[in-house]
N, C-alpha and C positions, 0 to 999 in steps of 0.2 A: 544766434547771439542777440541779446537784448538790445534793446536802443534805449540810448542814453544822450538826452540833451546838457548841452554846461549852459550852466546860467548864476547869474548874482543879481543882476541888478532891475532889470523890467521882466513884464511878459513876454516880449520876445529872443531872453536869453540869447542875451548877445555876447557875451564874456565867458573866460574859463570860468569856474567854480574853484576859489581861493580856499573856502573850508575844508577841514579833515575831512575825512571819506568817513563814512561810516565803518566799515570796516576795519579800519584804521585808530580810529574809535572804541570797537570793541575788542580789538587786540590790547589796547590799554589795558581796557577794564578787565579782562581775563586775565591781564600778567599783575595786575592787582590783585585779585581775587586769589589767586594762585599763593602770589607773596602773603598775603595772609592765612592762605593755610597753612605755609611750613612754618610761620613766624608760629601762628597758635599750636602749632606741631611741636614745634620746641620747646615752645613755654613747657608747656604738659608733661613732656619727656623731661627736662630736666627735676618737675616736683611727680615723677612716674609711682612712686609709694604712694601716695595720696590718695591714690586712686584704686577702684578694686574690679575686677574683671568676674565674671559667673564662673567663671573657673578657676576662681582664687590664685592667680597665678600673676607676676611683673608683668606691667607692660612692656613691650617692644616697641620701637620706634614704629614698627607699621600698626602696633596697634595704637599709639599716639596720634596718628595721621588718620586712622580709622573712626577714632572717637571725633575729632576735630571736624573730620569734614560730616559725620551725620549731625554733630552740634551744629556748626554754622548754618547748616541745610535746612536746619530744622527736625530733619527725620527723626533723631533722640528713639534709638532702638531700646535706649537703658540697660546694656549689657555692658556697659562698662561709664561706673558713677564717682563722682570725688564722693569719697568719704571723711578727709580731714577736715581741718578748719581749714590750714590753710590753700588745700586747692580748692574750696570753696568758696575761698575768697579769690581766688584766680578766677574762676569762674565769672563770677560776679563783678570785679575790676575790668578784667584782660575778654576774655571769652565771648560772655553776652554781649559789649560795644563791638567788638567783633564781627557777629551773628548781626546785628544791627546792619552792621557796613557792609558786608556782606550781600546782605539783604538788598540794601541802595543799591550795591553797583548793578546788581539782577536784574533791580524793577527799574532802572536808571535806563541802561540797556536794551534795556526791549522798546521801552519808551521813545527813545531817541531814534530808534531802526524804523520805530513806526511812525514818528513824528515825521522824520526825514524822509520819508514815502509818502507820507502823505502830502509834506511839501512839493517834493518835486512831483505828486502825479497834479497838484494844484496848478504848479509854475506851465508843465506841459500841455494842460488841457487850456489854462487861458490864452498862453502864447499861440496854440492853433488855431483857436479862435480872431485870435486878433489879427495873426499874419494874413494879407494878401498880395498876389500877383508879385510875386519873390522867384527868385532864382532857384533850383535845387543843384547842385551838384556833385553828382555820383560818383568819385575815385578822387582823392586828392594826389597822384602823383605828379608825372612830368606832365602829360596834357592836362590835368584838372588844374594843375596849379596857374598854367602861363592861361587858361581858360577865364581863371577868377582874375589874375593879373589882367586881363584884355578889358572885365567888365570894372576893373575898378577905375584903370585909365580913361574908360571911358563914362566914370563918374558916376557907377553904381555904387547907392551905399554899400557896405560891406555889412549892417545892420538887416539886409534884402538880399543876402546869399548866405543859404543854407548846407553845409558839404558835410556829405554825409561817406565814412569809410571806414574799414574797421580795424586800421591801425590807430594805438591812439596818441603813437610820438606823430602823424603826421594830423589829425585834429590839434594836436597842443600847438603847432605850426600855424595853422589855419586857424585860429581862439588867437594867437597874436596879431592878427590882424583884425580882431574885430569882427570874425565872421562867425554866423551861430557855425555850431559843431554840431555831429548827432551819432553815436557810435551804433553800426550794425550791418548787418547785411541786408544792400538797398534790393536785393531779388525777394526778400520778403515783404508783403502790402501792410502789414506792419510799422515796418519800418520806414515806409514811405508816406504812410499816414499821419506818421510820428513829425514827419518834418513838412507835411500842408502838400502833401504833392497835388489835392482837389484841388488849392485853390490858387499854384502856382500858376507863374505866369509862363514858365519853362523850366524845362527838364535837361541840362548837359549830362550824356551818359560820358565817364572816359574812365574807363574800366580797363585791364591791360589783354582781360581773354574776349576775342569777339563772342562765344558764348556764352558769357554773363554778362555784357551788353544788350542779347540777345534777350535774356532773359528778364534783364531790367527795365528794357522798353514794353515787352509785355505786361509786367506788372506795374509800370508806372500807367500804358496806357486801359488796363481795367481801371486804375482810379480817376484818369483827365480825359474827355476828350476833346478840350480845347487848350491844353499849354501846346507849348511847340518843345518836340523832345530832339535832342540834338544827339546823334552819336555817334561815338567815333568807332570805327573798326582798320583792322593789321589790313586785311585779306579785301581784294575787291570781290572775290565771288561770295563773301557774306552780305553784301550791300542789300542784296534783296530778301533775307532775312530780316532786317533790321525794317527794311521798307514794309514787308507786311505785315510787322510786329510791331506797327503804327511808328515809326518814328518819321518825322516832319522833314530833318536834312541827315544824309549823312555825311558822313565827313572819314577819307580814306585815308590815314596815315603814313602808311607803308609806301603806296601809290605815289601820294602827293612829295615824299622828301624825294622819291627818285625820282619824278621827274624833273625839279628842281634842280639837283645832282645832275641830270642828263644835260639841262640846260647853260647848267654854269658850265659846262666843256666850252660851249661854243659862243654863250653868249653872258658872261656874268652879269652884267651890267641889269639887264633882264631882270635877274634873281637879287640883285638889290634893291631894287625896285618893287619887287613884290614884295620881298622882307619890309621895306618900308611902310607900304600900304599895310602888313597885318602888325605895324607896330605905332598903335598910336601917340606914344607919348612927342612923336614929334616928326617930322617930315608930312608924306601925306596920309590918308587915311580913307576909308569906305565907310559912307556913312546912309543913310537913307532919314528922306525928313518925306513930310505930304508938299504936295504940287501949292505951292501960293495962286491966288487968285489972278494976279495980273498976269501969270503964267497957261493959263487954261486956253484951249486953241493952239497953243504957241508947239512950234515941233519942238522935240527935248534937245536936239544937238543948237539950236537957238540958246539954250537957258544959258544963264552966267555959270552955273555950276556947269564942271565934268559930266554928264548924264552917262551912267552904263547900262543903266537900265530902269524897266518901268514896272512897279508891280499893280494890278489893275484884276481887281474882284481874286487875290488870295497868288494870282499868277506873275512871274514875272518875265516878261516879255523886253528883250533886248534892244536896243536903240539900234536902228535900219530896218527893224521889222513895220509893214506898212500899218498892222494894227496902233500902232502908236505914234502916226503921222502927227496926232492933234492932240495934246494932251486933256483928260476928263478931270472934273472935278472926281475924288476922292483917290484921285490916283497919288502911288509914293513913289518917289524918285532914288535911286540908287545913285549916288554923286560921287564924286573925286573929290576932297575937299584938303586944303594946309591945317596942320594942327602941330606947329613950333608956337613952343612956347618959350617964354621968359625965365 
């Protein structure tokens, strides 16, 4: 399937595309075109004497319809000519403006098909150029959706997430919110090239079969190999698929709601609690910021923040562990932090 970005307004086609389709377009112009041949079909058949066939003989409405369309075409075989005045003045009136209009909506047509590729291969190559360190996201279902909802709460533009999937009632979903769209199938490098996966800053697979997850962290990581690709799978025995098909985290679907489910038996309160932390728009939240200055030496269960944890040279290393007795400069903190809002 081809990949198809909507866009209107910048290079980074951020918006649906408001204009007719092309297609759409030349369906006009064909049922135009059309309508002008019966109309000049008619004309002709009704003054049908006027006119003389090589075989001396009346026309028939197919041979009406016959002469009309190699007139308008141009082709004029001359096997069938007016001979009167007055269908030569039909000709002349009705016929030739005809052949004229005819003519336009052809070279109209092709023009338009071609103009409009040409736009959009213009609108596509600027926008890749220009995008960096953006989001991609691969499946706009149930996980891709509440995925872009996480990053938008948490204040990503929606101009800087790219969702690419190849239904396109759930793109026109995703174009209401402001986010580019990109129609195809993200397991071809095509397709991912289409939407900057070089120069993204991460990659969310959430695709609904763990094998084309599979297959899409592969072809995302031949193009990156430094975004962080994120992906989700059903099955925990794919997890190590995904891991040496480069992807950064995975993330176990299946796994993760049951054991949540297991948990709220005995302890809900628990599983509200963590709902809360993966919902930012208000209670608390997981966030990671860098170690401030006044903070370095300092142990992390000291810091004012919640500390969970410490990432430190790409690793993340958990609070009690003695390698993060002292905190370093460039290290990032995993916190606790309130996020109610007003």
């Amino acid at each position: 399937m081809a990949a198809r970005l909507t866009s209107e307004s910048s290079p980074g086609l951020l918006v649906p595309d408001r204009r007719i389709s092309p297609l759409r377009a030349i369906a006009g112009r064909l049922l135009l075109a059309v309508s002008l041949l019966v109309i000049a079909a008619f004309v002709v058949y009704a003054d049908r004497s006027g006119y003389r066939d090589v075989v001396e003989r009346q026309l028939t409405l197919l041979d009406c319809f016959y002469y009309v369309t190699v007139s308008l075409t141009t082709t004029g075989y001359g096997d069938i000519t007016p001979v009167t005045e007055g269908a030569r003045l039909v000709n002349v009136l009705v016929i030739t403006p005809m052949r004229v209009l005819f003519l336009i909506i052809l070279v109209g047509t092709t023009l338009q098909v071609l103009a409009e590729r040409s736009r959009q291969a213009i609108r596509v190559q600027r926008w890749r150029h220009a995008v960096r360190d953006h989001t991609i996201v691969v499946g706009y279902g149930t996980k891709g959706r509440s995925a872009v909802a996480a990053m938008l709460a948490d204040g990503v533009e929606p101009t800087r997430i790219v969702v690419v999937d190849a239904d396109p009632g759930l793109l026109s979903a995703a174009s209401e919110l402001g986010l580019v769209t990109l129609q195809g199938n993200a397991t071809r490098s095509d397709v991912l090239k289409s939407a900057g996966a070089e120069r993204a800053a991460s990659i969310v697979v959430a695709v609904n079969r763990d094998d084309t997850a599979v297959l899409v962290t592969l072809t995302a990581r031949e193009l990156t190999t430094t975004a962080q690709v994120v992906a989700s799978v059903r099955e925990t025995e794919n997890v190590h698929l995904l891991r040496r098909s480069g992807a950064t985290s995975v993330v176990v679907s299946s796994e993760t709601a049951g054991r949540l489910l297991g948990i709220a038996t005995s302890a809900p309160s628990v599983v509200e609690v963590i709902e809360d932390l993966l919902t930012p728009e208000e209670g608390f939240a997981v966030s990671e910021r860098d170690v401030e200055q006044s903070e370095v030496g300092a142990d992390p269960k000291h810091v004012a923040d919640i500390v969970l944890g410490v990432v430190r040279g790409g690793d993340l290393i958990r609070v009690g562990d003695e390698r993060v007795d002292a905190l370093e400069p460039g290290d990032r903190l995993l916190y606790v932090h309130t996020t109610n809002k007003e």
